[in-house]
N, C-alpha and C positions, 0 to 999 in steps of 0.2 A: 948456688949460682943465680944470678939476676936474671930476668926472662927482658929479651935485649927486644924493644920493639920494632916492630918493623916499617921501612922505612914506604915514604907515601910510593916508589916505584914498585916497591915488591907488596903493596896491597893492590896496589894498581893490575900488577901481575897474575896476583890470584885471584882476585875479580875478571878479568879478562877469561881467566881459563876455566873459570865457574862458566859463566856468561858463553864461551864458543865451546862448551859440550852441551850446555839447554838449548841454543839457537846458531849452530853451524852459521846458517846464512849472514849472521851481524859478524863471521871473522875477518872479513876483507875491510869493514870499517870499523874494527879494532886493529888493524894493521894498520889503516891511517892516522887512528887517533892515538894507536903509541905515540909514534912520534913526535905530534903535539903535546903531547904531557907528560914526556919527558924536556920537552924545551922548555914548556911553562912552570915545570918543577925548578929548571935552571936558573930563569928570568927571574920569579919569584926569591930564591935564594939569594940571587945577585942584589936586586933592587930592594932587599931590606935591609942592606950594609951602604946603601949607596948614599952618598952625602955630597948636597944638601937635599934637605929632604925633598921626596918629588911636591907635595904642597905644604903649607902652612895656614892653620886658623885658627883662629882664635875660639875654645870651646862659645865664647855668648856668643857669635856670629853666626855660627854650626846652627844654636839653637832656636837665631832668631831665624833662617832660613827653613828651618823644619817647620818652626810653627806658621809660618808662609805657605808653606808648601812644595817650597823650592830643594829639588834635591842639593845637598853640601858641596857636592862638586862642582856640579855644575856653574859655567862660566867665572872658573876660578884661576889666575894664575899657575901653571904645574911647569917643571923642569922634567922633563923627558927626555931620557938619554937616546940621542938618534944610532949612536952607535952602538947599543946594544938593541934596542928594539927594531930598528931598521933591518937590519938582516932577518928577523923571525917573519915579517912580512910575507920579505921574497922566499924563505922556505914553509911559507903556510900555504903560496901559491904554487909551489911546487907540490907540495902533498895533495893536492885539491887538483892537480892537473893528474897525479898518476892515482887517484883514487875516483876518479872517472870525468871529473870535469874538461880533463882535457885541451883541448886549442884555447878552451875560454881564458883557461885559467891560464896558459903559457902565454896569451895576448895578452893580457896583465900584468904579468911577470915583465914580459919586454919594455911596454908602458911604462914601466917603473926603472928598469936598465937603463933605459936613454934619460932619464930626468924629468922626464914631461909631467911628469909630477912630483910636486918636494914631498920630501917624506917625511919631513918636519911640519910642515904642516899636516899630513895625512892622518899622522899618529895624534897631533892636537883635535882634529877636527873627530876623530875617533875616540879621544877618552872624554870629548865634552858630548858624543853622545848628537853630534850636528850628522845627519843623515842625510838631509838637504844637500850640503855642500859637497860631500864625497861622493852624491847620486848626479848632481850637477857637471862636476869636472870630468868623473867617467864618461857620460854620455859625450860632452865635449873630446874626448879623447877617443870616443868609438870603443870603447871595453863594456865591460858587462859591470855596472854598479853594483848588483848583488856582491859577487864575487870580490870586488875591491872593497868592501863595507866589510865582506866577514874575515878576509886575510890582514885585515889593519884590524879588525875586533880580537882575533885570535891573539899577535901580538902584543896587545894594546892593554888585553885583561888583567895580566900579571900586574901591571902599573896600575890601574885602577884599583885591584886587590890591596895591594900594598899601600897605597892613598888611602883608603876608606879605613885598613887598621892605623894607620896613623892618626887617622880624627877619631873614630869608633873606639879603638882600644889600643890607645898610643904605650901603656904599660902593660899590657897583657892583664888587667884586671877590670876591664869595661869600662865603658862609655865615662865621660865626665857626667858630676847630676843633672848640669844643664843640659846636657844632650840627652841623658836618659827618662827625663821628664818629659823632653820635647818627642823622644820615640815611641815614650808611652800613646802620645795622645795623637801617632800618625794618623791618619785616618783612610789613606790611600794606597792601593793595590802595586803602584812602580817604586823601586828602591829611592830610599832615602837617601842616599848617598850618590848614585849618580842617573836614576831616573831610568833604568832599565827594567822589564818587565821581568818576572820570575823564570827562573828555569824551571822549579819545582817546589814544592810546598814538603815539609818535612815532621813526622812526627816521630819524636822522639823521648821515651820516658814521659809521654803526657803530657808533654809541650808542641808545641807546631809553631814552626817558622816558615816562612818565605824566603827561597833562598835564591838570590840576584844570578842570572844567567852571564852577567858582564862581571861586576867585580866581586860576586859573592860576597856581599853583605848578608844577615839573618835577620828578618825584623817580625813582629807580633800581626798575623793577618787581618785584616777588618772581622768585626765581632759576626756579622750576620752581610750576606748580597755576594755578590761577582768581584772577583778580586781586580773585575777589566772597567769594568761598566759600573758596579756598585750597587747594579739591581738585584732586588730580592723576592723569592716567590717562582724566579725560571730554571732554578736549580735542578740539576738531575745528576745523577754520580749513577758510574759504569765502572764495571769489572772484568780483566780477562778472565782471571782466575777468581772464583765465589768463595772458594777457602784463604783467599790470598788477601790481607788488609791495604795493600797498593789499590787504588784506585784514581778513576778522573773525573773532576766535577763537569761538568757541559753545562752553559750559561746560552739558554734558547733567546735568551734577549739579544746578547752582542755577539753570538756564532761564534764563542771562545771555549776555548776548557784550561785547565790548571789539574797537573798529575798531581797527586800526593802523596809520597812514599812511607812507608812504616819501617826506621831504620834503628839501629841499636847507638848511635852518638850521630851529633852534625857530619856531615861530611867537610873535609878539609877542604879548601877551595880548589886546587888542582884536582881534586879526584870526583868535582863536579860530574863531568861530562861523561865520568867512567859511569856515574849512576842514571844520568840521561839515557846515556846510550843503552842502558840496562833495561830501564823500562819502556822502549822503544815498543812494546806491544802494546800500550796506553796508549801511545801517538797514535801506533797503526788503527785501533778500535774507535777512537775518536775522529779519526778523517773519514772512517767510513761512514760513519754517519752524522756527515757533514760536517765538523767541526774544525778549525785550524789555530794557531799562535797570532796574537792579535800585533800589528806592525808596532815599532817602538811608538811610543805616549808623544805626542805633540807637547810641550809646554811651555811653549812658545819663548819669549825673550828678544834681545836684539838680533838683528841682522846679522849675520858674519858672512864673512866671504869665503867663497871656494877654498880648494886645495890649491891657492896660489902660493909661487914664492911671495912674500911680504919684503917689496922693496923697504929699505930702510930709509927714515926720515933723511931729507937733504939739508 
């Protein structure tokens, strides 16, 4: 008989029940993040059958922007389906109201019920990674920006995941050479692909990757310095556990750290967060001695506007 793999929910599963017998107190936010990743398994499934594709480029374009410096996505054309990403919004603001955020997040929710914000715009302004503008129109609207930035990021992921394999590994066999040449020689600590900072650093079989908090991409880390800052010599790495290879670098220069996990293959990109949330005692030992997640990378570009509707030309 064939040993039938198992599917990303039911590893999802058994990680989750590993994880709330070593740390009871993380089960009420495994209770929220099921249900985020279960949608994001959905959205993901959905949006790699969906046509036309959500972007288009041309691998030398890809690679002249890498050797620029310029993440691939960014300020790129993309078709985002409002009718399927729209509703994960307003149920990520729902999960985030009953998993303790509360009025913030139900005042959001509503904000987003009467129209006062397009969500066609929300979702563009969120996969190009514009922070500006959806901190802008919030505050114009009297809601909490945080909160609106991470219930259109939660959504928004699966479509950036599925963009980034399109240009990164449109045939499931890597990168074109031109882009593989240009990833060789990144030089910079935010994803190549859409300019978001890591979630976590990964070693695997004596490889180590960087793996994208937004649309999980995997790319090759800077050779030596701060994967934030890029300084070297303020290095320090902490450990919860002294038998445990999980550890977190702390960068005294720019008051950041980066966890890096020691894991048996990549993690799938939906079962990111399952591994975030795992080593959640890394975060905790790093905050206490001072350290925090550095805000998304500025890299500037044109102007865009808020989450406004974009009347159409006359």
């Amino acid at each position: 008989m064939p040993t039938l793999t198992p599917s990303l929910l039911e590893r999802a599963e058994t990680r989750w029940a590993e994880l709330g017998t070593v740390e009871p107190d993380l089960i009420p936010a495994i209770s929220m993040q099921r249900s985020l990743i279960i949608r994001a398994i959905d959205a993901v499934a959905q949006l790699s059958v969906a046509q036309p594709p959500l972007v288009t480029l041309a691998p030398e374009r890809v690679a002249d922007k890498l050797h620029a410096g310029n993440p691939a996505l960014r300020a790129e054309p993309t078709t985002l389906p409002v009718t399927l990403l729209g509703p994960l919004v307003l149920s990520a603001c729902d999960d985030l109201a009953s998993g303790g955020v509360g009025d913030i997040a139900r005042r959001v929710r509503a904000c987003l019920d009467k129209g006062r914000i397009d969500m066609g715009s929300l979702l563009a302004a969120s996969f190009d990674r514009n922070q500006s503008a959806i901190r802008v129109k919030a505050l114009h609207e009297g809601i909490a920006p945080d909160v609106l930035w991470l219930a259109a990021e939660l959504a928004v992921g699966p479509a950036a995941h599925v963009a980034q394999r399109t240009v990164f590994d449109p045939a499931g066999g890597g990168p074109h050479p031109a882009i593989a040449t240009a990833l060789e020689t990144w030089p910079h600590g935010y994803c190549p692909s859409c300019g978001s900072w890591p979630a976590f650093g990964e070693a695997t079989d004596g490889a180590r990757h960087l793996r994208c908090s937004f649309c999980g991409l995997g790319w090759r880390p800077r050779d030596a310095g701060c994967s934030y800052c890029g300084e070297a010599g303020q290095m320090t790495t902490v450990k919860v556990d002294l038998e445990s290879s999980h550890h977190a670098v702390l960068c005294t220069g720019c008051g950041a750290y980066l966890k890096w996990l020691d894991l048996p293959a990549p993690t799938p990109f939906e079962l990111l967060p399952v591994e975030d949330l795992a080593s959640t005692a890394l975060d905790v030992l790093a905050a206490q001695q001072g350290f925090g997640r550095p805000t998304l990378p500025e890299l500037g570009g044109p102007e865009r506007l808020p989450c406004e509707t974009i009347e159409p030309p006359r």
